[in-house]
N, C-alpha and C positions, 0 to 999 in steps of 0.2 A: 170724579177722580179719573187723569186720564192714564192710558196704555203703559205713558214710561213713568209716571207713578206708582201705580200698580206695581212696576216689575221692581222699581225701586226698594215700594216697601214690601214685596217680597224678599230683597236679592238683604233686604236691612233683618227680617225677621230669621235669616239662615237656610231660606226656601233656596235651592239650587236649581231646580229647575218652577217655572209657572206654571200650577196646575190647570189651568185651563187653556193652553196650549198643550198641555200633555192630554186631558182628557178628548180634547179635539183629534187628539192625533188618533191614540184608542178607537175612538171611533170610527174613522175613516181608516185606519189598517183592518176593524174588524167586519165593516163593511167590503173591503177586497178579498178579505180571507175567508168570506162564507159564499164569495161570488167567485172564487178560487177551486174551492170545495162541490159549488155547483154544478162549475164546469167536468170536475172529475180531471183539472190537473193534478199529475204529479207532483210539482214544486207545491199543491194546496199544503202539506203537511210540514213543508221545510216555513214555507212562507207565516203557517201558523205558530212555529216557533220562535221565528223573529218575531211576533207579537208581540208574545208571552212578554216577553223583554220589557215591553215598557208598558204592560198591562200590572206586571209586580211591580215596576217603577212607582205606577201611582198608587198601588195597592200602598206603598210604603210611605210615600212622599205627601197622600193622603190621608195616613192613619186608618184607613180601609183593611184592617187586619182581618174582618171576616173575607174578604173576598182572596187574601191568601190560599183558601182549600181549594176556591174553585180555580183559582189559577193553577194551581197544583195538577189537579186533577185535568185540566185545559194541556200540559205539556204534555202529559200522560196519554192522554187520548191522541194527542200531536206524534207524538212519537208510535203508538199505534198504527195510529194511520198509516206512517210512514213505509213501516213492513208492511200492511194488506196491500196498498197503491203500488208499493215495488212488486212485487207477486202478483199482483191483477198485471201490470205492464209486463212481467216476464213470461207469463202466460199468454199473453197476447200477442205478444211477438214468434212465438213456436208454432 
C-alpha cells in the first residue's frame, strides 16, 4: 500500500491527522526536549509544553487513553520546571 493510500484511507476512516507522521513527530520533539533540558535551557520547560500538545494529540487520535495520566503529569512537571529555571536564572543574574 503506498503513502497516498494510506493517508487516503485514513483521511476515508475520519482519521484527521496520520498517526505515523504524528508519532514521528513525538519523537523527535521529545528527543529535542530532553537535549533541551540537558543543556539546562530556559526555554527547556516552555519548549516542553509545546509537546505536550501533540503528545495528547496522539494519546487521543490513537486511543492511547492510558498514556493521558502520564501526559498529564508531563505538563505538570513542565510547568514546574518553568518556576525552578526562572528562579535558578534570577539568582544567577544577582
Amino acid at each position: 500500500m503506498g503513502t497516498q493510500k494510506i493517508l487516503l484511507w485514513s483521511f476515508k476512516r475520519g482519521y484527521r491527522i496520520n498517526i505515523l507522521v504524528l508519532e514521528i513527530t513525538c519523537a523527535i520533539l521529545a528527543v529535542i526536549s530532553v537535549w533541551l533540558y540537558g543543556n539546562g535551557s530556559r526555554y527547556a520547560p516552555l519548549f516542553g509544553l509545546f509537546c505536550q500538545m501533540f503528545w495528547i494529540t496522539w494519546t487521543i487520535q490513537g486511543n492511547h487513553y492510558p498514556m493521558l495520566i502520564l501526559c498529564i503529569f508531563m505538563v505538570g512537571t513542565h510547568i514546574r520546571n518553568y518556576f525552578v529555571m526562572r528562579n535558578k536564572q534570577l539568582l544567577q543574574s544577582d
